[in-house]
Backbone as CSV, one residue per row, in Angstrom:
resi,resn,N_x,N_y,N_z,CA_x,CA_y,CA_z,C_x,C_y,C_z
1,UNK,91.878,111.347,112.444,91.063,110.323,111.849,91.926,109.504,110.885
2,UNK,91.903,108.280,110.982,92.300,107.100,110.095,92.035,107.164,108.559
3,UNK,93.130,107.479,107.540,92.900,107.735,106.180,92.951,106.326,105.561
4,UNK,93.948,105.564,106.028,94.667,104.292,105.109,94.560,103.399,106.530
5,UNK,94.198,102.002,106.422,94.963,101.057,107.002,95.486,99.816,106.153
6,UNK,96.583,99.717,106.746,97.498,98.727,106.167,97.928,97.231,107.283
7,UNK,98.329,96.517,106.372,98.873,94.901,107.371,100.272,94.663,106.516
8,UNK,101.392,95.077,107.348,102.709,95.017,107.462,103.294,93.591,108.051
9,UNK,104.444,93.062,107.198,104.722,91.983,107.852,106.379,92.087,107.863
10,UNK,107.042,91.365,108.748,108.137,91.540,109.133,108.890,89.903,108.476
11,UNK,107.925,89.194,108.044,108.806,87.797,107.363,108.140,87.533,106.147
12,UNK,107.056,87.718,106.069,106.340,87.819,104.276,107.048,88.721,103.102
13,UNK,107.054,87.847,102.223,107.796,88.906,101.347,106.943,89.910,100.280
14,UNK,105.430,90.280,100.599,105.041,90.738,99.733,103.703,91.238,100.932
15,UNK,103.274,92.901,100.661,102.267,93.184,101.116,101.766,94.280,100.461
16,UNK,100.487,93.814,100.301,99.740,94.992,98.956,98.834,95.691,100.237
17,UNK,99.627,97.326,100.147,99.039,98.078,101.184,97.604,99.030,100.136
18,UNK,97.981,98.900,98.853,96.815,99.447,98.003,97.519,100.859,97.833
19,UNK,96.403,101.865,97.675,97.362,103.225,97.195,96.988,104.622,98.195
20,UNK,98.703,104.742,98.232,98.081,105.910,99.640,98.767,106.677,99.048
21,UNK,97.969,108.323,99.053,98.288,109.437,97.739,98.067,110.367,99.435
22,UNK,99.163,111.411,99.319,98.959,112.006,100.439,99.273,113.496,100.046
23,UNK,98.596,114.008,100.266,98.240,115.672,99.479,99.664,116.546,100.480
24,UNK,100.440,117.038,99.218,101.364,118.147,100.624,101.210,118.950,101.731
25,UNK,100.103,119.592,101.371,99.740,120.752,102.311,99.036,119.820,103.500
26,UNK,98.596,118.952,103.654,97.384,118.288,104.480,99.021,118.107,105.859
27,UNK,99.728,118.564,106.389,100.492,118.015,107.436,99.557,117.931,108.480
28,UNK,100.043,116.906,108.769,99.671,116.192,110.498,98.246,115.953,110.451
29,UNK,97.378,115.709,108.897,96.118,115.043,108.848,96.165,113.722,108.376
30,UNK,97.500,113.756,107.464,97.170,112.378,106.550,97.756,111.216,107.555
31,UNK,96.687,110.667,108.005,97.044,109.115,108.921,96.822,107.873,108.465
32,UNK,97.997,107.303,108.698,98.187,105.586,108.099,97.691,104.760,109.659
33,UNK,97.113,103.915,109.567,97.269,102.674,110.642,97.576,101.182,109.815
34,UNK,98.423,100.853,110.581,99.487,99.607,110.635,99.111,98.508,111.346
35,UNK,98.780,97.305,111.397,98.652,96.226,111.921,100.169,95.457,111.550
36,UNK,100.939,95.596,112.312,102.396,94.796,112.145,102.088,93.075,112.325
37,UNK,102.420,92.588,111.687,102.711,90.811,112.093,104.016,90.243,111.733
38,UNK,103.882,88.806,112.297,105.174,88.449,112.292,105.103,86.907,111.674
39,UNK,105.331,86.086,111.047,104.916,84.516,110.841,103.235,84.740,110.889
40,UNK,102.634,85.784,110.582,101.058,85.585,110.223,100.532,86.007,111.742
41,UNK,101.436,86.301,112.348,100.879,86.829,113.883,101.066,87.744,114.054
42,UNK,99.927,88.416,115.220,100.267,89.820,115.458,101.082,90.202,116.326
43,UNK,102.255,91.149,115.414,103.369,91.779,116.963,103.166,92.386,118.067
44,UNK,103.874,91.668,119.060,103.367,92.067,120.297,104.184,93.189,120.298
45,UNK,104.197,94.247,120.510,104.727,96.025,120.530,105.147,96.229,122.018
46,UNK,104.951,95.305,123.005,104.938,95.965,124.097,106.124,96.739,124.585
47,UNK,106.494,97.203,125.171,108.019,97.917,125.717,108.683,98.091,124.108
48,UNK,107.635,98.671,122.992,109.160,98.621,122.195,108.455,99.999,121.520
49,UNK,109.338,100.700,120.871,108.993,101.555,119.600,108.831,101.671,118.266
50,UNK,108.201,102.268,117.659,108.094,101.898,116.364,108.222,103.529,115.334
51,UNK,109.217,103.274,114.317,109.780,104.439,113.616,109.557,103.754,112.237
52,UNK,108.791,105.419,111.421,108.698,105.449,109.924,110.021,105.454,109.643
53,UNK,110.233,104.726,109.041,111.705,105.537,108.158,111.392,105.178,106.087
54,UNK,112.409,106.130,106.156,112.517,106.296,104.369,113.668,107.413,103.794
55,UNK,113.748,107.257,102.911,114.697,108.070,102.244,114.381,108.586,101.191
56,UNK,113.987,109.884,101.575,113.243,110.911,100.257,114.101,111.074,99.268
57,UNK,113.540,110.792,98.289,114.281,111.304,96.715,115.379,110.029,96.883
58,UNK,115.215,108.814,97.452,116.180,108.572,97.410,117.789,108.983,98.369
59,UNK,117.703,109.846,98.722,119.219,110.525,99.039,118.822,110.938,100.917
60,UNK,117.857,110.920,101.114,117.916,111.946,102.717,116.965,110.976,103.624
61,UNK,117.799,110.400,104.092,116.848,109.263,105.641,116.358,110.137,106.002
62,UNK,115.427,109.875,106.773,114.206,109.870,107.819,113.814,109.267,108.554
63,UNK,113.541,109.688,110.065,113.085,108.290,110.842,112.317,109.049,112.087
64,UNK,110.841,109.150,111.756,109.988,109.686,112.049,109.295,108.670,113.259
65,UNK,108.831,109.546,114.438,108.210,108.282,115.751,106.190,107.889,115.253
66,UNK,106.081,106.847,115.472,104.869,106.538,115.348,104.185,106.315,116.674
67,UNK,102.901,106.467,116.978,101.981,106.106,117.735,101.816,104.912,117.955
68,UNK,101.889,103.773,119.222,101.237,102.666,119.121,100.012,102.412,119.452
69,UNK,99.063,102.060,119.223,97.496,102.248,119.650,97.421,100.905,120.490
70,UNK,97.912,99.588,119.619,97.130,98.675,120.506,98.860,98.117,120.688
71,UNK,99.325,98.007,121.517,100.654,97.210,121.490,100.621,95.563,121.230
72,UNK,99.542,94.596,121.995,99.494,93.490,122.139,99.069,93.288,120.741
73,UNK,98.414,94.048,119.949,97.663,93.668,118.557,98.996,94.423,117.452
74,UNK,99.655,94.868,118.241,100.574,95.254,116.842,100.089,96.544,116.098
75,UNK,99.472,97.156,116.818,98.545,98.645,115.581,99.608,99.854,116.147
76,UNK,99.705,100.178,115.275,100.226,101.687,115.288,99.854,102.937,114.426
77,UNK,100.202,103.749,114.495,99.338,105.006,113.410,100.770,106.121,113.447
78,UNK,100.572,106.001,112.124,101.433,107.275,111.577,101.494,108.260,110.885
79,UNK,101.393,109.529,111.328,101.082,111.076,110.820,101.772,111.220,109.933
80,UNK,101.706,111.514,108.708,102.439,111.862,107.799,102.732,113.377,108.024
81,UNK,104.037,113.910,108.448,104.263,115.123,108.448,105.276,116.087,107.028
82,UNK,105.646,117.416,107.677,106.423,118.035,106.681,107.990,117.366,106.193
83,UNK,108.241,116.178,106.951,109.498,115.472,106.660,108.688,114.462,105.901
84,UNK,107.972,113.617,105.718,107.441,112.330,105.115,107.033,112.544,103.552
85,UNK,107.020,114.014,103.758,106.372,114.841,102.724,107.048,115.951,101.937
86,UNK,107.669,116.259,102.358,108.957,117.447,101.504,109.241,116.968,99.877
87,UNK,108.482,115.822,99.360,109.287,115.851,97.892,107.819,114.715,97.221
88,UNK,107.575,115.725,96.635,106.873,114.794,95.334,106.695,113.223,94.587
89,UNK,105.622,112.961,94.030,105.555,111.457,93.307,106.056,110.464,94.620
90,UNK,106.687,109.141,94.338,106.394,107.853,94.749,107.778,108.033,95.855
91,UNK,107.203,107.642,96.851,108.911,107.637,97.690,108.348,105.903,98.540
92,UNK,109.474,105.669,99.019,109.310,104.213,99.492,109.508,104.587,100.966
93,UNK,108.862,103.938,102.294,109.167,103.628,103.177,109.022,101.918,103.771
94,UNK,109.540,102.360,105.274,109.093,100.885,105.939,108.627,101.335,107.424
95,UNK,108.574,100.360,108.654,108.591,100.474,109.606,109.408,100.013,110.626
96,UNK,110.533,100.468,111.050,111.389,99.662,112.315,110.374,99.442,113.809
97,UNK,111.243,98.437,114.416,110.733,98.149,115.563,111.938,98.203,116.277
98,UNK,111.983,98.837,117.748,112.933,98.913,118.316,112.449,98.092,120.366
99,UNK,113.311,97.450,120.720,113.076,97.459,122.494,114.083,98.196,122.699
100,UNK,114.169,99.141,123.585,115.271,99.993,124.333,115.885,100.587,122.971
101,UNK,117.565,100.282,122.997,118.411,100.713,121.869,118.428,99.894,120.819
102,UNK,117.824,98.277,121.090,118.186,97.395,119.869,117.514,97.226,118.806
103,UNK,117.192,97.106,117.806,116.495,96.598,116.708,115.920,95.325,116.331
104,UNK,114.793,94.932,116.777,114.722,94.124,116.640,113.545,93.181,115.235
105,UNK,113.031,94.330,114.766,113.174,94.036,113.346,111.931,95.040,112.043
106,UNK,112.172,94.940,111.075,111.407,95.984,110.331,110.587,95.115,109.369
107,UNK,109.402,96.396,109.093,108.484,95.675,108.421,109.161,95.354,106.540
108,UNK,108.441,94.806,105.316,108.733,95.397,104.201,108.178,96.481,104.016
109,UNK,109.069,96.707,102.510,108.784,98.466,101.696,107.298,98.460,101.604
110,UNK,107.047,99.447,101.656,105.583,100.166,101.067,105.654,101.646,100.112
111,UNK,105.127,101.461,99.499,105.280,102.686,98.633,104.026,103.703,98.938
112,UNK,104.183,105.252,99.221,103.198,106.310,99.207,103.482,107.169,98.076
113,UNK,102.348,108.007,97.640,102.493,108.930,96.494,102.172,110.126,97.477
114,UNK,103.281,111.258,96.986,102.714,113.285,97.310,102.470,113.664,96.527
115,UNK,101.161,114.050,96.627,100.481,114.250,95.505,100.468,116.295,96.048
116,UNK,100.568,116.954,94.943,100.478,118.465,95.126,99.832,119.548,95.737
117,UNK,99.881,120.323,96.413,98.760,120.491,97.181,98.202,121.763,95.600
118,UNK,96.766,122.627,96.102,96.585,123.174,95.171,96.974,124.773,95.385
119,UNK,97.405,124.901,96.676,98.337,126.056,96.920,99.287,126.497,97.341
């Protein structure tokens, strides 16, 4: 089930995703959905992939696979797992977009909070 949705843009320089607090222990419940755009349009996803990435604490990449739900609309959904989540308070990510091997472009930062679990 859908916790957060967000609208990611790949040429805007500013996107207020609001506040996504994601409890440690909750793996493979806490779900983000993504509406990617591009110039105010929605990315077409088709033939391509789409990867969380971030760097916990600062120091340790990550680059976690996401779900695409609607490709032509640009939606994707992403599980926050035991890698997204291994370290406490505010960590920053984004979203790459890939066709085949190339890159062809990423969303801006978004910030999530891990918030503690209570056991």
């Amino acid at each position: 089930m859908v916790k957060w949705q967000a609208t990611l843009s790949t040429t805007e320089p500013y996107n207020y995703v609001g506040i996504i607090n994601v409890r440690q222990g909750n793996k493979n419940t806490e779900v983000l959905e993504v509406t990617i755009t591009e110039n105010s349009l929605l990315s077409d996803l088709t033939d391509g992939k789409v990867f969380f990435e971030s760097h916990i604490d600062n120091k340790f990449p990550i680059q976690r696979p996401t779900k695409i739900i609607d490709a032509k609309k640009g939606i994707i959904q992403y599980t926050f797992d035991e890698y997204s989540m291994q370290s406490l308070h505010r960590q920053e990510a984004y979203f790459s977009i890939y066709k085949g091997d190339d890159l062809i472009g990423t969303t801006q930062n978004f910030s999530y909070f891990v918030i503690n679990a209570a056991s």
